[in-house]
C-alpha positions in Angstrom: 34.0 51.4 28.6 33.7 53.0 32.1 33.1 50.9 34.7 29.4 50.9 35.9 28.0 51.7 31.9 26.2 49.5 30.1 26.8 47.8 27.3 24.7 49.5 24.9 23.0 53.0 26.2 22.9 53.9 22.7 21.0 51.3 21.6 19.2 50.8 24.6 16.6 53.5 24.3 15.4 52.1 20.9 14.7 48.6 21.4 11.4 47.6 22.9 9.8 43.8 23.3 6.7 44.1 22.6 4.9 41.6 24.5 1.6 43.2 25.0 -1.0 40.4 24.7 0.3 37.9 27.1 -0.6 37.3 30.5 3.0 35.6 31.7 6.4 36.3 30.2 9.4 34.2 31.6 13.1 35.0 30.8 14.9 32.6 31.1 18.4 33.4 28.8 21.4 34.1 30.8 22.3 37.3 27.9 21.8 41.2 29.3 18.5 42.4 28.0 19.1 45.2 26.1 15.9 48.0 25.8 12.3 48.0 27.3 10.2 45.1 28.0 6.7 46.0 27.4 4.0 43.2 28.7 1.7 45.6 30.5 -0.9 42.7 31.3 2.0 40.0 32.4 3.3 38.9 35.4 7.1 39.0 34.4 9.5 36.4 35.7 13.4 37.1 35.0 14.2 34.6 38.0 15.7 32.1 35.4 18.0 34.9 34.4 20.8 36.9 36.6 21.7 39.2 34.1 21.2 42.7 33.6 18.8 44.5 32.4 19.6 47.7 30.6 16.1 49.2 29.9 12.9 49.4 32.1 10.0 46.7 32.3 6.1 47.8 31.9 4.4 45.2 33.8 1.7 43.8 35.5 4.3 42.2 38.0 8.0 41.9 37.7 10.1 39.4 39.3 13.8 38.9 40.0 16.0 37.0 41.8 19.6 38.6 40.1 21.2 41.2 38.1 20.5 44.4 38.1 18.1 46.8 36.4 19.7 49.9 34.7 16.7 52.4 33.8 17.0 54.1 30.1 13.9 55.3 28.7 12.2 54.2 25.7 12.8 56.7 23.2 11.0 55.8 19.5 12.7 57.4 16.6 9.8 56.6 14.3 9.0 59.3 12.3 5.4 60.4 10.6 4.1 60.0 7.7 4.9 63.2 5.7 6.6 62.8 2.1 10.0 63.5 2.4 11.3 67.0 1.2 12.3 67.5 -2.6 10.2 64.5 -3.6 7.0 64.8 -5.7 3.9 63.2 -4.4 2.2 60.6 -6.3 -1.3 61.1 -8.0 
């Protein structure tokens, strides 16, 4: 691993906390956070944690008293509804 990279930048860009419906979020582990934090009504506390962050954090208000916060977009592989190729539909 080069110095300066996170941990996982693959994985990174996939994984998203959902936290949409609450008003405060505290974190509070001492582990990286790997992938997007998404509490766009919360004020976000990471004081309690001074580890990275590898991701990006959609908040109300975002707090930190440590670590640093490596930007990676969230980037959803999900994929539509269409039948898959070759395979007959139902009836």
């Amino acid at each position: 691993m080069e110095p300066g990279r996170h941990r996982l930048p693959e994985l990174s860009v996939h994984l998203i906390y959902n936290s949409y419906n609450t008003t405060q979020l505290n974190i509070v582990s001492g582990n990286a956070i790997e992938g997007t934090v998404f509490a766009p009504f919360a004020n976000v506390d990471k004081s309690g944690n001074q580890s990275n962050l590898e991701g990006q954090v959609i908040a109300k208000s975002f707090t930190h008293s440590g670590g640093e916060v490596h930007y990676a977009v969230f980037t959803p592989s999900v994929t539509g509804c269409a039948q898959p190729v070759g395979v007959a539909p139902d009836s």
